[in-house]
C-alpha positions as CSV (number, residue, x, y, z in Angstrom):
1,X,1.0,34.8,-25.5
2,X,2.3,32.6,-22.6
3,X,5.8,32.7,-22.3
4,X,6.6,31.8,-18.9
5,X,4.8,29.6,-15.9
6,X,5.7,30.2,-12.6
7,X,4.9,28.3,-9.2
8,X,5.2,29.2,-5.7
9,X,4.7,26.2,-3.8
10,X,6.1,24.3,-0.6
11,X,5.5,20.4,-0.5
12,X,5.7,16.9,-2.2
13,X,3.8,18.2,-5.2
14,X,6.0,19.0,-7.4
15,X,5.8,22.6,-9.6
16,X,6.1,19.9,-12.7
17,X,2.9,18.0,-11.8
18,X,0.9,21.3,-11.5
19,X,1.5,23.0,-14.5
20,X,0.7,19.2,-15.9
21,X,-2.2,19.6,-13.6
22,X,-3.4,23.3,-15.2
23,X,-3.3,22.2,-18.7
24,X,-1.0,25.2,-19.9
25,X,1.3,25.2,-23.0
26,X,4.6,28.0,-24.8
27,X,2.8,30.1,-26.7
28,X,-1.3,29.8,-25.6
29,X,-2.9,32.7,-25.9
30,X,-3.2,34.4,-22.3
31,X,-6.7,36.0,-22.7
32,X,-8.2,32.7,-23.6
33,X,-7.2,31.0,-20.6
34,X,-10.0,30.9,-17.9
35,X,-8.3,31.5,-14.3
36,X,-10.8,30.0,-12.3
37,X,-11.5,26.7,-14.4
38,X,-7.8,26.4,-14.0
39,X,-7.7,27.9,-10.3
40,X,-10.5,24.9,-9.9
41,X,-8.4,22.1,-12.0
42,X,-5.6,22.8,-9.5
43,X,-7.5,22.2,-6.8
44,X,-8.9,19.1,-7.5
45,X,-5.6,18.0,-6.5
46,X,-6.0,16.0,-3.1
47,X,-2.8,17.1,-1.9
48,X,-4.3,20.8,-2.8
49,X,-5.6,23.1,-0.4
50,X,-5.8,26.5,-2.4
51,X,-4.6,27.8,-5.5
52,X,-4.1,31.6,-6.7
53,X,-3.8,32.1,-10.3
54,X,-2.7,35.6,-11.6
55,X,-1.4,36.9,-15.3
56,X,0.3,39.6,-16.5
57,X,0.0,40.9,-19.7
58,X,4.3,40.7,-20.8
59,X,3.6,36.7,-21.2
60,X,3.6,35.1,-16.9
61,X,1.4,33.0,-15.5
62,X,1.9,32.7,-12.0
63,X,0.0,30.0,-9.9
64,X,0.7,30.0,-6.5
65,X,-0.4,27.2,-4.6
66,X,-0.7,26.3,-0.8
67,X,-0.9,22.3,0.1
68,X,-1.8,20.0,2.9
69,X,0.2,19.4,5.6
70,X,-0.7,15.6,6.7
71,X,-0.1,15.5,10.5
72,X,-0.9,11.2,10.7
73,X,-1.3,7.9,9.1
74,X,-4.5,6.1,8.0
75,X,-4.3,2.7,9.0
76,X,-7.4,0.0,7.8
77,X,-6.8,-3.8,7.4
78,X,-10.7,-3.8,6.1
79,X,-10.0,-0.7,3.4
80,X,-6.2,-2.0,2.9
81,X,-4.6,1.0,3.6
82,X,-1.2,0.4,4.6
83,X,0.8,3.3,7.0
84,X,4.2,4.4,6.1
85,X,4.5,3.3,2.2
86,X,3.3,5.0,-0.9
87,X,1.8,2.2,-2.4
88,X,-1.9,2.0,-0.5
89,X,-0.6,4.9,2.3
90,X,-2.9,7.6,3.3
91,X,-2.3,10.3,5.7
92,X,-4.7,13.1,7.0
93,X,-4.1,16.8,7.6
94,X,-5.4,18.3,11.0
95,X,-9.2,19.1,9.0
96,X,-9.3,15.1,8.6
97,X,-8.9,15.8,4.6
98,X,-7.6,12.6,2.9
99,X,-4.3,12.9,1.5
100,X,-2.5,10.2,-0.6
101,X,1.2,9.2,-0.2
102,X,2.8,9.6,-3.6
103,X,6.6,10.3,-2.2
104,X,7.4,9.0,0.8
105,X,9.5,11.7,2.4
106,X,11.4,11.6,5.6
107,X,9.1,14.1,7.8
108,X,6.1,11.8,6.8
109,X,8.2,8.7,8.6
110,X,7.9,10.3,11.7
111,X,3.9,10.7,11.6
112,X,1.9,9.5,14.2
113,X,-0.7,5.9,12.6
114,X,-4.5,6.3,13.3
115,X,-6.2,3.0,13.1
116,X,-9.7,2.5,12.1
117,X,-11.2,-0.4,11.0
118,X,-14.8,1.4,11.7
119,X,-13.9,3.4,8.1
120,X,-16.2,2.6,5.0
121,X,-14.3,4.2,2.6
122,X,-11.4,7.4,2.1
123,X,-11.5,10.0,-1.3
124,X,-8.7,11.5,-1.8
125,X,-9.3,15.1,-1.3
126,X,-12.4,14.9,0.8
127,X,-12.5,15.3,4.5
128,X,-13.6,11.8,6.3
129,X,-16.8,12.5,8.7
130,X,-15.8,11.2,12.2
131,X,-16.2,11.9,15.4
132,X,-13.9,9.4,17.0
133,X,-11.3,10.3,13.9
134,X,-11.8,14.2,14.9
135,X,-10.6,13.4,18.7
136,X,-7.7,11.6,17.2
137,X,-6.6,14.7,15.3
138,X,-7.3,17.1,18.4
139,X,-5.1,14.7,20.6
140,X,-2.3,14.2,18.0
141,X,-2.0,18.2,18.2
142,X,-2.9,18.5,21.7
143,X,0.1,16.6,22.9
144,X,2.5,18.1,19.8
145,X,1.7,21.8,21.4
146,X,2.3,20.8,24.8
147,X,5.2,18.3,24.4
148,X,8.8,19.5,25.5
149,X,10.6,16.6,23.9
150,X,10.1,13.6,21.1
151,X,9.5,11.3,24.0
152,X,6.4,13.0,24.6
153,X,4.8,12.8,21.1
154,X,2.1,10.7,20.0
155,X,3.4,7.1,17.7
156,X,0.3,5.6,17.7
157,X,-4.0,6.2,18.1
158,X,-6.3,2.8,17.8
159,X,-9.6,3.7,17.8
160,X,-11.6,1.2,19.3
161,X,-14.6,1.5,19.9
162,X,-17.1,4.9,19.8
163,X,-15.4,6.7,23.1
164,X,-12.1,5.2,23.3
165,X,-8.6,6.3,22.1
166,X,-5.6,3.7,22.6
167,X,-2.6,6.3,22.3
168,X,0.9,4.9,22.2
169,X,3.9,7.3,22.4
170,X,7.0,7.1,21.0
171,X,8.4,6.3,24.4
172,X,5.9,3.2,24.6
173,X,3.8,4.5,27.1
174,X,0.5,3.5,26.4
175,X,-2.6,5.4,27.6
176,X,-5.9,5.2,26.6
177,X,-7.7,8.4,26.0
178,X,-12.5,9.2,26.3
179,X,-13.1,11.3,23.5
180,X,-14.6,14.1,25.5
181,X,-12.7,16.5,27.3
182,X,-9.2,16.0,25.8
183,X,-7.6,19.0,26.7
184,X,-8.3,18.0,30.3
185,X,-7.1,14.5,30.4
């Protein structure tokens, strides 16, 4: 019988809200439970990027489970989503993979914004399909792997149109980026 969970995890998702999440309880029997339903339960999770679920047979469950990193801010007046808050704030790891802001924590503050009004819609979870979104993400990192300093780093990214990035950095330069050849410019 199941007499102890335990979670390896590093992020906002708390080791409370997964076990919540995986549906466990004192006492189930450990042979009836189905690892990869609840491998697949946990990572319907948006801020969930994979889950390992092993048992041993002295009563431990141990779910270990790795989660997004969101490297920017969605911004959309159109889809109302709002940088910076939890309520209505969406970020996006470096795959473009939707991830909502449940805790604000300080290491998101410092997040670059990606504005795009072209956006018909964000799931949590999924990855958004765009090209223009795609260069955003490249540049963000781009400039975080060759920056020496916090000056350097990328505040802002407006998309605005189909081949152009307007990038503000923290410093308040403002350059405006083509969407080809990125590592070049």
């Amino acid at each position: 019988s199941l007499k102890e969970v335990v979670v390896k995890t590093e992020g906002v998702l708390t080791p409370q809200k997964i076990v919540r999440t995986a549906g466990v309880t004192d006492g189930q029997n450990l042979l009836s439970i189905n690892l990869r339903e609840l491998r697949e339960r946990i990572e319907r999770l948006p801020q969930v990027k994979s889950g390992m679920i092993e048992r041993d047979y002295e009563g431990k469950l141990k779910i270990a489970v790795e989660q997004r990193r969101p490297v920017a801010w969605l911004e959309s007046r159109k889809l109302k989503l709002r940088p910076l808050t939890n309520e209505g704030g969406m970020m996006v790891d470096k795959e473009g993979v939707v991830v909502p802001c449940e805790v604000l924590v300080k290491s998101h503050l410092s997040m670059p914004v990606i504005r795009m009004e072209q956006l018909s819609g964000v799931t949590p979870g999924r990855t958004l399909v765009s090209p223009q979104l795609a260069a955003a993400l490249r540049l963000i990192g781009e400039t975080k792997r060759r920056s020496t300093g916090a000056r350097e780093q990328v505040a802002r990214v407006e998309i605005l149109n189909d081949y152009a990035l307007q990038t503000t950095f923290t410093d308040g330069m403002e350059v405006t980026f083509g969407m080809d050849g990125l590592g070049e410019q």
